[in-house]
C-alpha positions, 0 to 999 in steps of 0.5 A: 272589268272584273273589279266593277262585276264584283262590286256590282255582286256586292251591291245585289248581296246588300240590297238582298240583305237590307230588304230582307232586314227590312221584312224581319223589322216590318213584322217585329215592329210594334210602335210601342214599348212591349215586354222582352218576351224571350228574355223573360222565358229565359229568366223564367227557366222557359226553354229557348226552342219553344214558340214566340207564343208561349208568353205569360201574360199579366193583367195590365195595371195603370201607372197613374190617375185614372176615372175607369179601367176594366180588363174583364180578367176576373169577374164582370164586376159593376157592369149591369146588363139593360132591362128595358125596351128599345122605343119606337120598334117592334115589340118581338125586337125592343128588348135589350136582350142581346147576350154577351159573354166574356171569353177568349180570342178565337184567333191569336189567343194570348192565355189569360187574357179575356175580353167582353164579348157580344154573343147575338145576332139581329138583337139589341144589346146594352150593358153600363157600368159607373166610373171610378170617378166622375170626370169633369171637363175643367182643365185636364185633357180627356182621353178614352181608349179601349180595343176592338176586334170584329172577328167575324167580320162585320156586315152591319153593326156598330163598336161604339161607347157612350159616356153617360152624362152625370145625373141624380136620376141615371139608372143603369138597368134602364139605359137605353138609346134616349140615356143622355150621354155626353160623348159617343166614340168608336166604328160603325159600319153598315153595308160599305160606309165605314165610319169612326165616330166622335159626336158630343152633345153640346147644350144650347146657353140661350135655349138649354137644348142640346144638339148633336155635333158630329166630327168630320170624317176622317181622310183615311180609309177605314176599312181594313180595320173592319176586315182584317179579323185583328185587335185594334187600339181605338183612342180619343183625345179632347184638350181643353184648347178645344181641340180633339185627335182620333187614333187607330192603333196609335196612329192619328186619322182625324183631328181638328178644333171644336169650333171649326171642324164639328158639323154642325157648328157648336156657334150658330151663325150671328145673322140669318134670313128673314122666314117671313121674306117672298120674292117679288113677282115682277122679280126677273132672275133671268140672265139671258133672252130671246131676242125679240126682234129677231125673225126666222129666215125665208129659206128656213125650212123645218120639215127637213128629216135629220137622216136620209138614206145614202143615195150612193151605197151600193147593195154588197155583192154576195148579198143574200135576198132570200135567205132570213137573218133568223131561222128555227132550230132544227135541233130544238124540240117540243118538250113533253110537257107542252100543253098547246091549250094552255101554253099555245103552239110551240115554236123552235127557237131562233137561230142565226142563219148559218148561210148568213155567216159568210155572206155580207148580209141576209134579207131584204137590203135597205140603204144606210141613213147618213146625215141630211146635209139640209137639215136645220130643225126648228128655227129659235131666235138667238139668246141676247143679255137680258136688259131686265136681269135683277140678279138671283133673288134670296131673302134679306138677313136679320139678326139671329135670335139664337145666336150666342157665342161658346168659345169653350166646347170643351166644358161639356157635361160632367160624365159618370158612366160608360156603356154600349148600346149597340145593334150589330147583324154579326155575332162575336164582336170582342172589347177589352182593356177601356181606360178613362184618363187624362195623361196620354203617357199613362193610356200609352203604357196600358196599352203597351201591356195589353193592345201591345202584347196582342198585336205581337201574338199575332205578328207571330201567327201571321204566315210568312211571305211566300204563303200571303203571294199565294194566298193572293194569286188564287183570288187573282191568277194573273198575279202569278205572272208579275211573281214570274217576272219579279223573279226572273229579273234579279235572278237574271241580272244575278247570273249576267253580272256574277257569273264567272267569266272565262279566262282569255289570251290577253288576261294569260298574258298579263299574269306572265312574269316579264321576261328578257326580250330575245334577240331578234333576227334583224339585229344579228343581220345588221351587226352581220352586215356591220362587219361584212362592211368591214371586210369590204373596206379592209379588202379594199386596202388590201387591194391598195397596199400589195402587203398587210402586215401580219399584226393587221391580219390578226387583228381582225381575226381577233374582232371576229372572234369577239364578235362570236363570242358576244353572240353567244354569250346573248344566246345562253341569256335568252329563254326557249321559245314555245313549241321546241322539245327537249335535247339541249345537251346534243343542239349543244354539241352541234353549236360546239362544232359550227363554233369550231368550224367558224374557227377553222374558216377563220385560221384558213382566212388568216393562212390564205387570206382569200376571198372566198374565205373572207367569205365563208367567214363573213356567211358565218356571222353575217347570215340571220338564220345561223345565229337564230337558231343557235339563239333558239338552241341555247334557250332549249338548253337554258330551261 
């Protein structure tokens, strides 16, 4: 029993230990390779006890090819702010005069690293820059990565980019919301709706129009990324397979083809129906209908009400007639500014009755209404298939005049700029670290160096466990009575299972050392009755023969006193019994002198060879209670 409460013990120890492992790995996971940050301070002389926070930030650099890069570390060089007019809107709210700033995190700051900020409030904002070089879209995958942080919150307002598409006559003070762009990207949020968009401009081969196809929403729920006041890692990928993924914090939330999950379809469909085609008028799209041939019963009766009072209730007894349902507050009075020319007379409000409260009812009683069990209501003939049924009319289908067929979307327009065109109800909205490339290794190592390192800064800021279970129970106090009972549980089990049990008799007496079994009563009884036996049958011949010899005589004096002697020698060999004292040396003594006295008995037998000594020999062995206690005595002794 003992051995399964242990393991039981261990087994809480382990599971405490492992979920408590489990927290420590949650909170230092980062998915990415980041900087040994403490092996650093101390290959920088950094003193181990200071704070995880303490880190010496380097400009993220990239690794390989690249068409754009920006960190807003040093000066805001290339980026040129609009200074043009939003069409179609109000002339004291068109401007792009939305401020932007580049500074610090407010929150979780990592020293020297700064982000391009969006300063204003209920205005329009647009700044663009040029990329190293233009992409084009031929057989190199695109990928377009850069971070968000709504550190306000956000109430309405967008975090989108746009790709500008290449043009001889792009010019980026006059970037607005009809600049045409190739591809738009990033969140958006107004009221509850959380949208990450991805919407590129596909140019129609047959028309050379373009039209807009938008990606399908994403299954996961977006809106912690709004809320949460955290840097997050936006990421898009197009391959040249026509294929595309989105990614938040370097986790997939959408992905899916160009051709088949863009709404709408980049190919529009091969036929489509005749504009020009009408529906007949004697066209019947009728399944069923009334039939004709059938008439409304005789006893049909259509004035019979729904409801009709119940003819058998019975007014309550202790119903109050005379007393009404409502009655005036006798507490309520005028106020002093009641005018009865322009606000009328004035009454005192109503109240329930107070009599009503344990009466059954106040008022006049009426009768309940129930069912009417004659009610039928208006007679209609039943519905039959209708014999003219021609089905759901649509027009024919033709051949679409502008269908045509792209089977590769992904060679989209040529891209050379970058810029945000963004209108937001809140202030503060933080970007940092874009990158355009076209290895997935090379924007995953810049964003280990940048994204990265911010998300460990504020893994470490996080407060522990116990503060969130607080946090958590003041916005909902029932939560504390979950905690209660999490607690008390394994702290429950902890004391049934590890608490140390108290010992028992049968745990005391399987600890004792074996030891050699006494004599018991029964046996010295037996062997005295064995030789009482003995005497018997040699009184017996006795009787028989007139003389024994004298070497017979003394032969039985012999095989009792052996008898005696082996006795005692079982007596030294057993242990004390419990509960006795202490005096050996004088039960000793007195064993000597009932030895002695045996002998004395048996020398008289041997003289006289009567039966009473026969006797008096026989009670000195024979008898259960003398030898005991001489076997008791000896073990007193032996300890």
């Amino acid at each position: 029993m003992h051995f399964q409460w242990d393991w039981l013990c261990l087994g809480v120890l382990i599971i405490s230990s492992v979920t408590a492992e489990t927290e420590n790995e949650e909170n230092g996971d980062t998915d990415i390779e980041v900087e040994d940050f403490d092996k650093q301070s101390e290959d920088d002389g950094v003193d181990k006890d200071k704070s995880s926070l303490e880190v010496v930030y380097q400009t993220p650099k990239p690794t390989g090819e690249v068409y754009f890069t920006e960190t807003f570390d040093g000066i805001l060089a290339g980026w040129v702010l609009s200074k043009t007019k939003k069409e179609d809107t109000d002339d004291n709210i068109a401007k792009y005069d939305g401020r932007w700033e580049v500074e610090e995190l407010k929150e979780n700051t990592v020293p020297g690293d700064r982000g391009l900020v969006l300063k204003s409030m209920a205005k329009h904002h647009a700044i663009s820059a040029m990329l190293t070089k233009p992409f084009i879209f031929d057989n190199k995958p695109l990928i377009v990565q850069y971070e968000v942080n709504f550190q306000e919150g956000i109430d309405c307002g967008g975090a989108y980019i746009k790709l500008l598409s290449r043009s001889d006559d792009l010019d980026l003070e006059y970037f607005f919301d009809k600049t045409p762009y190739t591809i738009m990207f990033g969140p958006d949020k107004c009221g509850e709706d959380y949208k990450l968009h991805f919407i590129f401009r596909h140019k129609n081969p047959k028309t050379g129009e373009y039209d807009e196809k938008h990606a399908k929403r994403p299954d996961v729920d977006l809106k912690k990324f709004y809320s949460d006041k955290k840097t997050h890692l936006y990421t898009l990928v197009l391959k040249p397979d026509d294929t595309f993924e989105m990614l938040i914090d370097q986790s997939v939330v959408s992905k899916g083809s160009l051709l088949e999950d863009m709404v709408p379809p980049v190919n529009p469909p091969k036929e489509i129906e005749d504009p020009n085609d009408k529906k007949p008028d004697d066209w019947d799209e009728r399944l069923k209908i009334p039939d004709p041939n059938a008439v409304k019963p005789d006893d049909w009766d259509e004035d019979e009400p729904s409801k009709i009072e119940d003819p058998d209730a019975v007014k309550p007894e202790g119903w109050l007639d005379d007393e009404p349902e409502y009655i005036p507050d006798p507490s309520a009075k005028k106020p002093e500014d009641w005018d009865e020319e322009m606000d009328g007379e004035w009454e005192a409000p109503q109240i329930p009755n107070p009599k009503c409260e344990t009466a059954p009812g106040c008022g006049q009683w009426v009768r309940p209404m129930m069912n009417n069990p004659n009610y039928k209501g208006k007679w209609k003939p039943p519905m039959i298939e209708n014999p003219n049924y021609q089905g759901i009319w649509s027009p024919r289908k033709i051949s679409n005049p502008d269908y045509f067929e792209d089977l590769h979307p992904f060679e989209m327009t040529t891209v050379s700029a970058i810029g945000l065109e963004l209108w937001s109800m809140t202030s503060d909205i933080y970007f940092d670290n874009f990158i355009i490339c076209s290895e997935k290794e090379v924007a995953d190592r810049w964003a280990a160096d940048g994204w990265g390192l911010k998300k460990l800064v504020a893994s470490a800021n996080e407060p522990g466990m116990f503060a969130q279970l607080v946090t958590a129970a003041e916005d909902h106090p029932w939560l504390w009575v979950l905690y209660i009972l999490t607690l008390a549980l394994p702290v429950g089990l902890g004391v049934l299972f590890c608490w140390p049990a108290k010992k028992i008799d049968e745990d005391i007496d399987f600890k004792k050392p074996d030891i050699p079994k006494p004599i018991t009563k029964g046996e010295l009884e037996q062997e005295g009755q064995d030789l009482e036996d003995d005497e018997v049958e040699l009184e017996e011949g006795k009787e028989n023969k007139e003389e024994i010899a004298e070497d017979e005589r003394r032969e039985l004096e012999e095989t009792k006193s052996k008898l005696m002697e082996e006795t005692k020698q079982m007596g030294r060999k057993d242990p004390p019994s419990e509960g006795e004292g202490e005096g050996g040396e004088d039960t000793d003594e007195e064993e000597k002198n009932e030895v002695e006295d045996g002998s004395q008995e048996g020398d008289k037998s041997n003289k006289s060879g009567s039966e009473d000594e026969m006797k008096e020999a026989d009670e000195g062995t024979g008898s259960g209670d003398g030898p005991l206690k001489s076997v008791r005595k000896r073990r007193v002794r032996k300890d």
